[in-house]
MMTF fields as JSON, N, C-alpha, C and O atoms, coordinates in Angstrom:
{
  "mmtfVersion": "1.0.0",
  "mmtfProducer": "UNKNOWN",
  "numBonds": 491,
  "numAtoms": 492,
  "numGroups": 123,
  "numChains": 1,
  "numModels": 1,
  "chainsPerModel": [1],
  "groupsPerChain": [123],
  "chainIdList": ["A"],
  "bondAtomList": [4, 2, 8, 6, 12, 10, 16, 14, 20, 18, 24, 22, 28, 26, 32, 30, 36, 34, 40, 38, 44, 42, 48, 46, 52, 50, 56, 54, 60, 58, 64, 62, 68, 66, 72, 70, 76, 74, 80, 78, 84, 82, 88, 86, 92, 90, 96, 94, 100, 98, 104, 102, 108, 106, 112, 110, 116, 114, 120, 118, 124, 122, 128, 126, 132, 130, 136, 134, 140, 138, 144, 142, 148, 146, 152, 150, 156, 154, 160, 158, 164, 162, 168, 166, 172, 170, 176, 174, 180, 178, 184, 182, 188, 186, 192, 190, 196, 194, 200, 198, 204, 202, 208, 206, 212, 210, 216, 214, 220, 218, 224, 222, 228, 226, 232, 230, 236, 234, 240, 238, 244, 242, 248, 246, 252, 250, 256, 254, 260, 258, 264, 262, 268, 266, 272, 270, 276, 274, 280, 278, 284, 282, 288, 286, 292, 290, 296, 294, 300, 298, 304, 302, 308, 306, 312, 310, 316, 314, 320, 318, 324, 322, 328, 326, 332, 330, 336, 334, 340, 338, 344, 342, 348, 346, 352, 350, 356, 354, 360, 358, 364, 362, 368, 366, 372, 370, 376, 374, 380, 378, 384, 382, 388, 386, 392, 390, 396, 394, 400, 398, 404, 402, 408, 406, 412, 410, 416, 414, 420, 418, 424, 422, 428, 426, 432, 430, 436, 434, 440, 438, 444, 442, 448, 446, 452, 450, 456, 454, 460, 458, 464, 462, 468, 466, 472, 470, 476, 474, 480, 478, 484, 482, 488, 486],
  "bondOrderList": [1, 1, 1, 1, 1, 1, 1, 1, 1, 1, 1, 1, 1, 1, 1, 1, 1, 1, 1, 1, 1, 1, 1, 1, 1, 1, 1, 1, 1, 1, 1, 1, 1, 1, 1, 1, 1, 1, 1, 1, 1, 1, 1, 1, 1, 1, 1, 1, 1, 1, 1, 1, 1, 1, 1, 1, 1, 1, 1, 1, 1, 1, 1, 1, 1, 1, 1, 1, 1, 1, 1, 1, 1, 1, 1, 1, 1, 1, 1, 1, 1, 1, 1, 1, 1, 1, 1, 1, 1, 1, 1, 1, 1, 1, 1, 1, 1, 1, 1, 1, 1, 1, 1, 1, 1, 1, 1, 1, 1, 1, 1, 1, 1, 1, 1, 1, 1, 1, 1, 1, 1, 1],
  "groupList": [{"groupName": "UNK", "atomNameList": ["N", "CA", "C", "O"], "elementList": ["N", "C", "C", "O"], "formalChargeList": [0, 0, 0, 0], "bondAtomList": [1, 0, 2, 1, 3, 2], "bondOrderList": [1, 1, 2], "singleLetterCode": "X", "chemCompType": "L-PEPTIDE LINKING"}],
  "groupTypeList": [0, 0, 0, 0, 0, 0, 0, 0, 0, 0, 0, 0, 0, 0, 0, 0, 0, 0, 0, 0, 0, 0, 0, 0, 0, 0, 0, 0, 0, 0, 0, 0, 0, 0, 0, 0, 0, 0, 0, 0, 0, 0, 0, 0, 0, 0, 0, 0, 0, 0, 0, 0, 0, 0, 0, 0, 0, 0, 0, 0, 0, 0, 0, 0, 0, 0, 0, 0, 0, 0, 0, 0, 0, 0, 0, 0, 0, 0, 0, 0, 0, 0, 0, 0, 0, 0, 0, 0, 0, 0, 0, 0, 0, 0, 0, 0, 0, 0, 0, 0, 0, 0, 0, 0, 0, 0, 0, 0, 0, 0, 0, 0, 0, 0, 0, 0, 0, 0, 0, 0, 0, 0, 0],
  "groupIdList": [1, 2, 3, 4, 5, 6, 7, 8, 9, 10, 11, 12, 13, 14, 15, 16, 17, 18, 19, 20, 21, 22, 23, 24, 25, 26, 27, 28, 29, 30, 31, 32, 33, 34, 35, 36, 37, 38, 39, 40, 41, 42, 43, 44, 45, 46, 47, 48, 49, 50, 51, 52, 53, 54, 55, 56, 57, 58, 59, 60, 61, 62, 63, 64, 65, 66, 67, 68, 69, 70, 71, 72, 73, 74, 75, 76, 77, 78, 79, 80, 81, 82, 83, 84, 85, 86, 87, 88, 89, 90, 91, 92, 93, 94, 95, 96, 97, 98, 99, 100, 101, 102, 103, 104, 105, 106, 107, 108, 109, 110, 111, 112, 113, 114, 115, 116, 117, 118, 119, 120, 121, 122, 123],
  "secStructList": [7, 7, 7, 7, 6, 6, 1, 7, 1, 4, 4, 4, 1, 2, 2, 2, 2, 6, 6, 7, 7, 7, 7, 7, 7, 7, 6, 6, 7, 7, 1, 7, 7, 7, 7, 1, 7, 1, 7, 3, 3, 3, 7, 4, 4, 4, 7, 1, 2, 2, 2, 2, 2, 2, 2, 6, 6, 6, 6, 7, 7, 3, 3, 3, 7, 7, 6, 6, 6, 1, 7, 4, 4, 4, 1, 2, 2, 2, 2, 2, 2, 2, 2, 2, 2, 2, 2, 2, 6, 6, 1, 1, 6, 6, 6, 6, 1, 7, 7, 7, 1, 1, 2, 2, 2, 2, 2, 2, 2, 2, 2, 2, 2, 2, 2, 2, 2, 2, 2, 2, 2, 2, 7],
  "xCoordList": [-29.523, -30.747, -30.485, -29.908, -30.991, -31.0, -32.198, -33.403, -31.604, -32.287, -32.036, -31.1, -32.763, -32.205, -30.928, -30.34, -30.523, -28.911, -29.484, -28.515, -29.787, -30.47, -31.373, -32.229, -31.406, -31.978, -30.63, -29.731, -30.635, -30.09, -30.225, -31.263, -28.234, -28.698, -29.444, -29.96, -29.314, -30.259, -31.641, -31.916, -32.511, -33.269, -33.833, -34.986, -32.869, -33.768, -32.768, -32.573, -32.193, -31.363, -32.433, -32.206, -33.731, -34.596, -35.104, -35.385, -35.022, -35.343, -34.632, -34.972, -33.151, -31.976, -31.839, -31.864, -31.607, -31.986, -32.594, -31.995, -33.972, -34.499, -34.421, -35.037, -33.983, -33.598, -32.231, -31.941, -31.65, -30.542, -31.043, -32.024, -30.187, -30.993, -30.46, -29.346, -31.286, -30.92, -29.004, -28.241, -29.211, -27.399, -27.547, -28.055, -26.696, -27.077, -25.933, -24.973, -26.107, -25.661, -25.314, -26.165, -23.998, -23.417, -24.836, -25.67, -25.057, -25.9, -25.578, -24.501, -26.676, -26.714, -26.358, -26.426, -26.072, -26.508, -27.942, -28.77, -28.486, -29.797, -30.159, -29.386, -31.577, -31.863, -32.347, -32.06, -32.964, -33.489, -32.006, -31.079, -32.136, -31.062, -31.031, -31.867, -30.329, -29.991, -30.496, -29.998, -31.747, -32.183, -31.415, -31.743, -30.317, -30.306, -28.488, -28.034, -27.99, -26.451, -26.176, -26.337, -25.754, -25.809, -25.016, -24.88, -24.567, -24.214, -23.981, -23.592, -24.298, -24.027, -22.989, -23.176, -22.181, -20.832, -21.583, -22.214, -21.33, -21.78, -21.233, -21.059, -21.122, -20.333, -21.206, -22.271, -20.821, -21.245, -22.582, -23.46, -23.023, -23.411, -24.839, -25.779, -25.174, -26.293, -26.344, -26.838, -25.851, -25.968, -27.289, -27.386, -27.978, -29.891, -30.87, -31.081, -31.252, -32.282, -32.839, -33.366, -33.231, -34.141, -33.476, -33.921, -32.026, -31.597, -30.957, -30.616, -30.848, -30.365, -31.454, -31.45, -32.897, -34.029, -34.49, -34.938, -34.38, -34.165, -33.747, -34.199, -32.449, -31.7, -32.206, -32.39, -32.266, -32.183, -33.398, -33.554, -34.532, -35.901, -35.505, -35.986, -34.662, -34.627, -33.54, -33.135, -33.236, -32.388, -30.933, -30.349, -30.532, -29.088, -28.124, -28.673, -26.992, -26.198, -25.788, -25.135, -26.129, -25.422, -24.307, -24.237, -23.094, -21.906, -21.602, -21.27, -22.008, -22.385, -21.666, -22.08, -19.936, -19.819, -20.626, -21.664, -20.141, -21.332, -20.567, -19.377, -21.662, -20.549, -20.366, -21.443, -19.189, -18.793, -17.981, -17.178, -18.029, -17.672, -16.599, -15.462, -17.124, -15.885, -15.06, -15.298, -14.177, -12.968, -13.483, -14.093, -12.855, -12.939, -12.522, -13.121, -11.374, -10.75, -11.111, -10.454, -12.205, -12.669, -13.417, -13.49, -13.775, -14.66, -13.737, -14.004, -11.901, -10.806, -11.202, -11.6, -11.1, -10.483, -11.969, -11.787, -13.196, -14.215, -14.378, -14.724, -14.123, -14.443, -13.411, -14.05, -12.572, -11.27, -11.474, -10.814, -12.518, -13.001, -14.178, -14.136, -15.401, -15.922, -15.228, -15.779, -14.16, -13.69, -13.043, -13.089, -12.418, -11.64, -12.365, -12.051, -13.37, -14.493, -14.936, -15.027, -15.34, -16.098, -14.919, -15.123, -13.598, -12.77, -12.399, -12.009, -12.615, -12.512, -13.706, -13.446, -15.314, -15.974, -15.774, -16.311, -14.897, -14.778, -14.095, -14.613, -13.178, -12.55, -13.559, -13.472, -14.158, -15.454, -16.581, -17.574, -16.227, -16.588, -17.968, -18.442, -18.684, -19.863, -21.126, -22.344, -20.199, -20.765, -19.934, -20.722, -18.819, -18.488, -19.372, -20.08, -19.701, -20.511, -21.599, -21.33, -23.34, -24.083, -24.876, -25.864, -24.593, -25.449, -26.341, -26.901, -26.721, -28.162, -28.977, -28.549, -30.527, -31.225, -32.515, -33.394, -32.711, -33.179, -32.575, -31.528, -33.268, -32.338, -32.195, -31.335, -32.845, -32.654, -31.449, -30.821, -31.404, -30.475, -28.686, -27.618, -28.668, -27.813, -27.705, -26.525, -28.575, -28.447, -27.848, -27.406, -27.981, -27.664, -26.157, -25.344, -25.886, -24.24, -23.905, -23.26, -24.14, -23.573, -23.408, -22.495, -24.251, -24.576, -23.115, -22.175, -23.365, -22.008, -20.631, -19.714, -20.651, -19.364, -18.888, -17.778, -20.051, -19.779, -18.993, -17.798, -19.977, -19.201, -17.851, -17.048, -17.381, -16.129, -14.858, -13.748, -15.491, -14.881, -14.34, -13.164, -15.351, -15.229, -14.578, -14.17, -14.356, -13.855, -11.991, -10.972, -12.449, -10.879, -10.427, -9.298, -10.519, -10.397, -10.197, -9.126, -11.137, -10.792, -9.688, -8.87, -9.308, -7.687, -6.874, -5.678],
  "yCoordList": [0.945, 0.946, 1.6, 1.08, 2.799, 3.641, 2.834, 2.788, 2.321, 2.27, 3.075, 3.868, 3.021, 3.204, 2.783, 1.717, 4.049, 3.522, 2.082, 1.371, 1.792, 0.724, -0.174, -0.613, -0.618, -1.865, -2.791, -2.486, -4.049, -4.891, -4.887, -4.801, -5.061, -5.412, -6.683, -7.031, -7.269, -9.231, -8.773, -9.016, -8.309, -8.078, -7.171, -7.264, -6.415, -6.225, -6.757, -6.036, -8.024, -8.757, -9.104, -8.947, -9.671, -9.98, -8.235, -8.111, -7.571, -6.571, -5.989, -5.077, -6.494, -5.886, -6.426, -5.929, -8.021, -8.869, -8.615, -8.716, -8.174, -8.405, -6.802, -6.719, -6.088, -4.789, -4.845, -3.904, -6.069, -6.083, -6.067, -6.674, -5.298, -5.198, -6.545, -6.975, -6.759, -7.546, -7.419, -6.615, -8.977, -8.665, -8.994, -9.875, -7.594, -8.015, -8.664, -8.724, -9.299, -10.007, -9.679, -8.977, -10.035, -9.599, -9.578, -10.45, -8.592, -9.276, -10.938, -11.533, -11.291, -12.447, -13.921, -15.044, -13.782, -14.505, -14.864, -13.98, -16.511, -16.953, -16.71, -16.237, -17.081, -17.11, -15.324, -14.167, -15.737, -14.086, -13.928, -14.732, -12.742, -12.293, -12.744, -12.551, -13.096, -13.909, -12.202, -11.077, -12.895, -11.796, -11.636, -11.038, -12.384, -12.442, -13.231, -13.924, -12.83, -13.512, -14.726, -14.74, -16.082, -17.492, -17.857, -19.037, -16.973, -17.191, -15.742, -14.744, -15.767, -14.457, -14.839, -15.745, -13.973, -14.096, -12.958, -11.975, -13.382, -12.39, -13.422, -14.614, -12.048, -12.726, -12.782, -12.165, -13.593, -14.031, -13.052, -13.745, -11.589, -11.222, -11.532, -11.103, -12.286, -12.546, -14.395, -15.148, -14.79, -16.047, -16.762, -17.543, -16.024, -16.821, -17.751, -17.264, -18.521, -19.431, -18.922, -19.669, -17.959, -17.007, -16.569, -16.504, -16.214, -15.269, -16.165, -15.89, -18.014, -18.648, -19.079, -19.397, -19.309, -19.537, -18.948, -19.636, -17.63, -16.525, -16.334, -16.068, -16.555, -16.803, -18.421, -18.379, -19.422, -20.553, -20.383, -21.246, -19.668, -19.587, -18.787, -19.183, -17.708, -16.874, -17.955, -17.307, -18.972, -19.632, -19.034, -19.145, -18.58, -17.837, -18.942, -19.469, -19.384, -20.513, -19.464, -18.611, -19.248, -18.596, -19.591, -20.812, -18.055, -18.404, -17.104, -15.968, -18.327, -17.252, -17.847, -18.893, -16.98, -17.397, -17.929, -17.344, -19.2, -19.084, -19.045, -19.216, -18.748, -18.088, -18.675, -19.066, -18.982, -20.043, -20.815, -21.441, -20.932, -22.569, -21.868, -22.325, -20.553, -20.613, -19.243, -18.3, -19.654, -18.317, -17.602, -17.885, -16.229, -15.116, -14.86, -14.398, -15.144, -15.276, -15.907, -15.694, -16.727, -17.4, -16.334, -16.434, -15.602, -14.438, -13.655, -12.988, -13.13, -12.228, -11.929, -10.836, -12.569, -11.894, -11.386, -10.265, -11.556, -10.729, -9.626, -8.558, -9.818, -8.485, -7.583, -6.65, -7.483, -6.589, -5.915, -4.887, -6.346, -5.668, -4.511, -3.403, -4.843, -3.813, -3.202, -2.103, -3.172, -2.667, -1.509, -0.465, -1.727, -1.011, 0.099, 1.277, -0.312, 0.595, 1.574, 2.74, 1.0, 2.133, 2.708, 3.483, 2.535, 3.411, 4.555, 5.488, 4.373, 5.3, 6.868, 7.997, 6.166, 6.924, 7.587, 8.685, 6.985, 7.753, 8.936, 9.966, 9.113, 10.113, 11.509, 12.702, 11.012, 12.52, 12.473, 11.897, 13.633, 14.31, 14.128, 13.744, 14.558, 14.552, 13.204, 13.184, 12.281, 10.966, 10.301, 9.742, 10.327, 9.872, 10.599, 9.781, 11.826, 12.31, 12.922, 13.808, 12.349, 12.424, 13.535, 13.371, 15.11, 16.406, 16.677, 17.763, 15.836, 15.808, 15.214, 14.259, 15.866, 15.053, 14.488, 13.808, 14.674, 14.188, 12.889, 12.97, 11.819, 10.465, 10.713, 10.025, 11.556, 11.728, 12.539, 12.501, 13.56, 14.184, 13.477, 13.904, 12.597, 11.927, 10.854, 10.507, 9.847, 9.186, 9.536, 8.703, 10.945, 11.716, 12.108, 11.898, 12.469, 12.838, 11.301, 11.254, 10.192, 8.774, 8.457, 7.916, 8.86, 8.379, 9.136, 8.717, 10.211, 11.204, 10.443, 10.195, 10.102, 9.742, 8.625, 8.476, 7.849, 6.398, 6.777, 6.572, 7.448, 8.36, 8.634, 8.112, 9.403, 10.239, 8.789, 8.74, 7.633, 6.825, 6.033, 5.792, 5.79, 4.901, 5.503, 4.797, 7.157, 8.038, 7.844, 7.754, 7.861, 7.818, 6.326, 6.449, 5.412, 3.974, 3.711, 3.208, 3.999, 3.843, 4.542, 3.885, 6.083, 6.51, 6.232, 6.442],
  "zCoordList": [11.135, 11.888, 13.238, 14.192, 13.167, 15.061, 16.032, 15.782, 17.013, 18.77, 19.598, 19.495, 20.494, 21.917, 22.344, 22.157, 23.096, 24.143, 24.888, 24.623, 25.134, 26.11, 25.525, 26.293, 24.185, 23.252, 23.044, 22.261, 23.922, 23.162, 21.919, 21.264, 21.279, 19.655, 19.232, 18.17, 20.479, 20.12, 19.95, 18.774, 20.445, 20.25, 18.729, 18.307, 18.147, 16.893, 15.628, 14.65, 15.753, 15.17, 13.617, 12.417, 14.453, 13.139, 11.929, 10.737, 12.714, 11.793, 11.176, 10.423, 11.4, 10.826, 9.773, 8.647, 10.252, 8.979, 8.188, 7.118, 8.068, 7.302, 6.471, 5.408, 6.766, 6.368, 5.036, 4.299, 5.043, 4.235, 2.484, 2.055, 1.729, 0.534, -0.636, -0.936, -0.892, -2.031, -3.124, -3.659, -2.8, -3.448, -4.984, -5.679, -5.179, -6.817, -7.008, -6.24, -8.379, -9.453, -10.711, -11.257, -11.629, -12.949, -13.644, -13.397, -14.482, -15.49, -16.258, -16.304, -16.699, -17.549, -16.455, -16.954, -15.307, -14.085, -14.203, -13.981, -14.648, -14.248, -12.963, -12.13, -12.699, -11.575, -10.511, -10.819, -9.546, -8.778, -8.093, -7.994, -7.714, -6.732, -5.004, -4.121, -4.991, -3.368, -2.287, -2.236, -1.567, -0.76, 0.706, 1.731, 0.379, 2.114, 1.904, 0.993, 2.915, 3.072, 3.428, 4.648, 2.964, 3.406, 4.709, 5.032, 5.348, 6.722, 7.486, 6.879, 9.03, 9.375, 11.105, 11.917, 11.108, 11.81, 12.754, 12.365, 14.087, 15.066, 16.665, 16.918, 17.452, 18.674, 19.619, 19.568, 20.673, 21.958, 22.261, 22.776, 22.091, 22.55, 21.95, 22.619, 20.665, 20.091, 20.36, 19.52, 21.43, 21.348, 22.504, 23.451, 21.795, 22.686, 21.737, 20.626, 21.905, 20.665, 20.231, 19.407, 20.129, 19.563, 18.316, 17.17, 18.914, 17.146, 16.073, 14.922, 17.194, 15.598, 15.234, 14.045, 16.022, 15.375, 14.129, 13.211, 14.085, 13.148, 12.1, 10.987, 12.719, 11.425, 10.114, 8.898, 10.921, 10.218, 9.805, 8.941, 9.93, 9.635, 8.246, 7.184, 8.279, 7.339, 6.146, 5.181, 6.167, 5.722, 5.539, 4.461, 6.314, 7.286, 7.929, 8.897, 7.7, 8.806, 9.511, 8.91, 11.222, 11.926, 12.408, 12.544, 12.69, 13.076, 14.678, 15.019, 15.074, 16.663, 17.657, 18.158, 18.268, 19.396, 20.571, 20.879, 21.375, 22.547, 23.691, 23.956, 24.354, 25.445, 26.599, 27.048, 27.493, 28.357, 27.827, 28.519, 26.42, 25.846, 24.777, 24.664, 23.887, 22.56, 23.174, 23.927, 22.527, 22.827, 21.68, 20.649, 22.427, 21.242, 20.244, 19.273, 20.361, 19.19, 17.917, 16.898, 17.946, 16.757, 15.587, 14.363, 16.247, 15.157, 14.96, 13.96, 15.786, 15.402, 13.792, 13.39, 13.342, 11.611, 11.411, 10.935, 11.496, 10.929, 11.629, 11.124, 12.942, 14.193, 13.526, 13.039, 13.365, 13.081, 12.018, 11.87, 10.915, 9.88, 10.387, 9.853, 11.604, 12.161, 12.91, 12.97, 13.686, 14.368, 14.07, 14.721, 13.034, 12.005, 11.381, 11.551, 10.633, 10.414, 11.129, 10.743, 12.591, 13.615, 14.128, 15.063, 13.747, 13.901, 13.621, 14.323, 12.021, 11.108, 10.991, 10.574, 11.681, 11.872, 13.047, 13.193, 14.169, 15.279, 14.776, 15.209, 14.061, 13.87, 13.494, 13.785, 13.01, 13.239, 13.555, 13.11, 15.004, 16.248, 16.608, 17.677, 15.254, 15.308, 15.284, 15.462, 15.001, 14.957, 16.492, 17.256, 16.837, 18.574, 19.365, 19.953, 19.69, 20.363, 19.59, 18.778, 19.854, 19.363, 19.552, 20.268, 18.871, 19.321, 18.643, 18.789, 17.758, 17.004, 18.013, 18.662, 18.273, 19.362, 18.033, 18.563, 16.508, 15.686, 14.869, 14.227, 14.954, 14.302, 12.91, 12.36, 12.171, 10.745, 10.132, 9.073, 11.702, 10.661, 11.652, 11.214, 12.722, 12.788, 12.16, 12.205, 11.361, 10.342, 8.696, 7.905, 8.488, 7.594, 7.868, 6.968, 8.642, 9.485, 9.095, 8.048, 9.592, 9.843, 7.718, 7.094, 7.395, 5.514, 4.96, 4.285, 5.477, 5.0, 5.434, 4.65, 6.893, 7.426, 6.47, 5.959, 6.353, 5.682, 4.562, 4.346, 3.783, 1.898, 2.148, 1.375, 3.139, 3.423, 3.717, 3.186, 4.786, 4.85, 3.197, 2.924, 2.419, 1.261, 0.205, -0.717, 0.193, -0.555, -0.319, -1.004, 1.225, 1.546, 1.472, 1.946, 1.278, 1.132, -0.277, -0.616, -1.205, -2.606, -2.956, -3.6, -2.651, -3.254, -2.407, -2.607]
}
């Protein structure tokens, strides 16, 4: 999902959410497909009543540093998995510095980077 340089991510937390696609399931699994993830891991920087309101509305257990009170380190092992990631996209140029002034076709650059990342991960 593209914002503004200057949109808190707290603020479009609910539309992100609700942007997530349905998780599928093996065939021959009863039951609909789980629309939504049963807990969501996010740090200090989404910690306002508003976004666990959100969440628990969407039936979501947030797992949300708060801030003053938890160390950082408690989210380490999931952060290190994004971190890692937006690493891998830094490596090309065209996604660290953004010279598309159209979001479609830098969303299209970002779709590719992703492919190129998962290409190189699977061999």
């Amino acid at each position: 999902m593209l914002t503004a340089a200057n949109v808190h991510d707290s603020k479009v937390l609910e539309e992100a959410v609700d942007r997530v696609e349905p998780i599928k399931r093996p065939r021959g699994r009863p039951g609909r497909p789980r629309k939504r993830p049963n807990k969501l891991h996010a740090d200090k920087a989404y910690d306002f009543p508003r976004c666990r309101k959100a969440l628990r509305r969407r039936g979501i257990i947030p797992r949300i540093a708060r801030r003053g009170i938890d160390s950082s380190e408690r989210l380490g092992r999931h952060r290190w998995v994004v971190e890692r990631t937006l690493a891998w996209l830094a490596k090309y140029r065209r996604l660290t510095i953004r010279y598309e002034r159209r979001d479609d076709i830098h969303e299209a650059f970002l779709h590719l980077g992703c492919s190129l990342v998962c290409l190189n991960y699977l061999s």
